[in-house]
N, C-alpha and C positions, 0 to 999 in steps of 0.2 A: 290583672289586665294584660290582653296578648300585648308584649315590646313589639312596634311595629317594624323593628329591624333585624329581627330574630326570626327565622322561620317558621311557619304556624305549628302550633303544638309545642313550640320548645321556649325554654325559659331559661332564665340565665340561673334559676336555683337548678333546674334539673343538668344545665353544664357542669356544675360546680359539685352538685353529687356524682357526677361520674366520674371526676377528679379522684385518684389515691395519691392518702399522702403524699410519697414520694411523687408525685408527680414532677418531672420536670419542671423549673422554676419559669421558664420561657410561655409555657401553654394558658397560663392565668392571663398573663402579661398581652401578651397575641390577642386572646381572642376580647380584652378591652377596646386593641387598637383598632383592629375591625367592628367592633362596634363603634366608634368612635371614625372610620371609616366610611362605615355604612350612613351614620350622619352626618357625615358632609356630603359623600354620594345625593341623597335623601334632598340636602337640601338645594344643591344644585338642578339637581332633575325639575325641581318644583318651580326653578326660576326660568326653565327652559322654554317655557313660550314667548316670553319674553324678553330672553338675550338676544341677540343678534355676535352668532360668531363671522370670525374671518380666520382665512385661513384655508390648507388645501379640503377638510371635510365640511359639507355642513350638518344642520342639525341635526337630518333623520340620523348618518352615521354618528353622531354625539351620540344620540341619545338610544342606539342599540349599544354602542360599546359602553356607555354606564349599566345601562340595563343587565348585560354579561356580566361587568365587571361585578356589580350588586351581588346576581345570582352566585358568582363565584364567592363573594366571603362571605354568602352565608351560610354555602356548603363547607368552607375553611373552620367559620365558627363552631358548625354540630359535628365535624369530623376534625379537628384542630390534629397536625401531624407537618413533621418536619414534609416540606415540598419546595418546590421550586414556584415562585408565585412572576405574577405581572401588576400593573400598577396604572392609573387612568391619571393622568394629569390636564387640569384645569387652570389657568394663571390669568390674572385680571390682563387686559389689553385695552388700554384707554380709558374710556367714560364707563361710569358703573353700567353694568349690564352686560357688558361687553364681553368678551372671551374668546382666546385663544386655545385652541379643541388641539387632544393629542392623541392618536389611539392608544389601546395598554402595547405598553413595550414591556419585552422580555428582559429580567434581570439574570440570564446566564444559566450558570451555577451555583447560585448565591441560596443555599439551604435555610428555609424558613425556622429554621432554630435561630433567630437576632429575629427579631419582632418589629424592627424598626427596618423598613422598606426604603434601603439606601442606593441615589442611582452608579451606576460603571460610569466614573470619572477617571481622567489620565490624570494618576493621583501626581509623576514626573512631572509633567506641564505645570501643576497649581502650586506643589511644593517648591519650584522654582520661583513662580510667583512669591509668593513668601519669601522666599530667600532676597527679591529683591525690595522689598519694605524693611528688611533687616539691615540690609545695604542703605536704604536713605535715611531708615532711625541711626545710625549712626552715621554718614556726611552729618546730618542734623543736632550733630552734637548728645546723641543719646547712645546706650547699649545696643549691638546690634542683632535685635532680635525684631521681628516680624511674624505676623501670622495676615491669613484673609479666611473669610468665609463664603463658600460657596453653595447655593440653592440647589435646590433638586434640578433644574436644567441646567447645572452647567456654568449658570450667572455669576461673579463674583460682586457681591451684596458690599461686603464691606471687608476694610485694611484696617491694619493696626501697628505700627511701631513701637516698641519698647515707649514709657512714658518718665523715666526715671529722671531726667533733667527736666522734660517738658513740666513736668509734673510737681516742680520743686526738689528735687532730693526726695520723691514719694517712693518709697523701697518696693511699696506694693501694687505699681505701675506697670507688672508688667503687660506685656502683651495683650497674653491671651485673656488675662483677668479683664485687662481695658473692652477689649471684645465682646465677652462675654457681656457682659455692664451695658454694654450700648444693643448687642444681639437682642436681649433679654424686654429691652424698652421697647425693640421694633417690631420684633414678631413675635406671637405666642408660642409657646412651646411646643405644640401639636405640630406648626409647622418648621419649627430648630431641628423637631426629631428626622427630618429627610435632608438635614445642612451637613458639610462638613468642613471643620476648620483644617487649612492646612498652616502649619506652624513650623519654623527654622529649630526649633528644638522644641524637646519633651514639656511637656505642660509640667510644673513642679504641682508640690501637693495644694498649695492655694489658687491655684491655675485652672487644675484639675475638679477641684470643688465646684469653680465658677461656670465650666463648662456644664459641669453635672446640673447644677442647679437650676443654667439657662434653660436646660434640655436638647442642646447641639446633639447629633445622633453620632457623629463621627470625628475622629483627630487622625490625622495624618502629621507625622513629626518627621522632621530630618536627623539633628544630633540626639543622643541622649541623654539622660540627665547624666548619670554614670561619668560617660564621655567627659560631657560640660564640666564638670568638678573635677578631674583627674587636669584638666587644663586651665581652669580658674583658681584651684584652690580657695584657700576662705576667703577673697578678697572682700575689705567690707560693704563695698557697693553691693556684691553677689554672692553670697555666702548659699553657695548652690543644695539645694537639699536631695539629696539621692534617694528622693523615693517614687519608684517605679509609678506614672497613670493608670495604669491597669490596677496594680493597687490599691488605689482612692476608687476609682469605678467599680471594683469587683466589691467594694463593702458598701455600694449604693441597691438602688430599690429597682433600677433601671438601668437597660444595657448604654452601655456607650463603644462603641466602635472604635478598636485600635489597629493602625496600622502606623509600622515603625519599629526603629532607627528605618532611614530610605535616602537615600544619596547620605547620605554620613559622612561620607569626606570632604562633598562642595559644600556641608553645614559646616563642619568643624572649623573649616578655612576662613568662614566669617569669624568665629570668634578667634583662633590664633592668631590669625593678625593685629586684630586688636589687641588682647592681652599683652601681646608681645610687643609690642611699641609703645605698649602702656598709654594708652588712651584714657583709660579706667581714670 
């Protein structure tokens, strides 16, 4: 039976024979998420008689820029190739039915080799943000580490402080783990894959697991683990494990987005002070 979000005549066995081996490992990947695209597209369109948006567009422009927007991944899917793409965002506004219309905005430069359609955030602004959650987990009597996560517009959804006091003496409190754990309960992963967490330092390797698994699409970190352990040593609160996020991501099934070490000195400062007054 024709997939009704596949363009007529093509199937997803005949994508998949056109695939050689070596194919790039990104191009499988892709052209799931655009299917997986095209059915929320799909199902949105269908709800369109009766939403009622607000906002500077109404309908008819909704529902020609879905329309394009469609048309374009399912030329992306039968021609799958690194490009430069655009993105249509929909986000609930009040009462169900409701909706807040965006046209496709331009993601830059951002080469469709990453699969995952991540928006141009001032990654400075949000990492500072973090830094200062890292700043009131520790007033609060915990390790100063912080993270937040941020939606595809921009929103910051949710905070996280270190939980190691809060948390009893729980070793495995940190952060981004905490994060992840509550991210994971909130939204599906379909929509984690356009979030990205910004974090006062490098996700260690149980961090990095928890992100993976949430499905968060992106980490933005300040210090690095590296760093962090050259200035903690084994302390046994923090017996820091130096092993690289990319690392733990790069032996998963799916991309996750790294960007970091970034301000590394205003991170590092958080924790130097602390070690060094021995807070710990």
């Amino acid at each position: 039976m024709q997939d009704p979000y596949l363009p007529d005549g093509c199937t997803q066995a005949a994508i998949d024979a056109r695939f050689a081996p070596d194919e790039p490992p990104w191009v499988a990947w892709h052209v799931r998420q655009l299917r997986q695209y095209l059915l929320r597209l799909g199902m949105i369109r269908a709800e369109l008689a009766a939403a009622r948006f607000v906002g500077p567009y109404d309908t008819d422009d909704i529902v020609d820029a879905l329309d394009g927007e469609m048309e374009a991944a399912r030329q992306a899917i039968t021609h799958p190739e690194p490009m430069r793409t655009s993105h249509f965002h929909l986000k609930m506004d009040g009462a169900p039915g409701t909706y807040q219309g965006y046209l496709p905005c331009s993601h830059g430069d951002a080469p469709m080799t990453d699969p995952t359609i991540l928006p141009d955030l001032d990654h400075e602004h949000f990492l500072r943000r973090a830094f200062a959650v890292a700043e009131r987990a520790r007033q609060g009597g915990d390790h100063p580490f912080g993270c937040i996560l941020v939606d595809a517009t921009g929103r910051v959804v949710l905070e996280q402080g270190n939980g190691y006091t809060a948390e009893g003496g729980d070793m495995t409190a940190h952060a981004e783990r905490l994060l992840a754990t509550r991210a994971s309960k909130r939204f599906p992963p379909a929509e984690l894959a356009g979030y990205t967490m910004y974090t006062s330092a490098e996700p260690c390797a149980m961090c990095a697991g928890a992100v993976y698994w949430a499905g968060i699409g992106r980490v933005v970190y300040g210090q690095s683990e590296h760093d962090l352990k050259a200035m903690t040593g084994n302390h046994p609160e923090n017996p820091t494990l130096d092993l690289p996020c990319r690392t733990v991501f790069d032996a998963g099934q799916r991309r996750v987005a790294v960007i970091g070490p970034l301000l590394e000195a205003e991170a590092a400062e958080l924790q130097r002070s602390f070690w060094a007054e021995g807070k710990a």
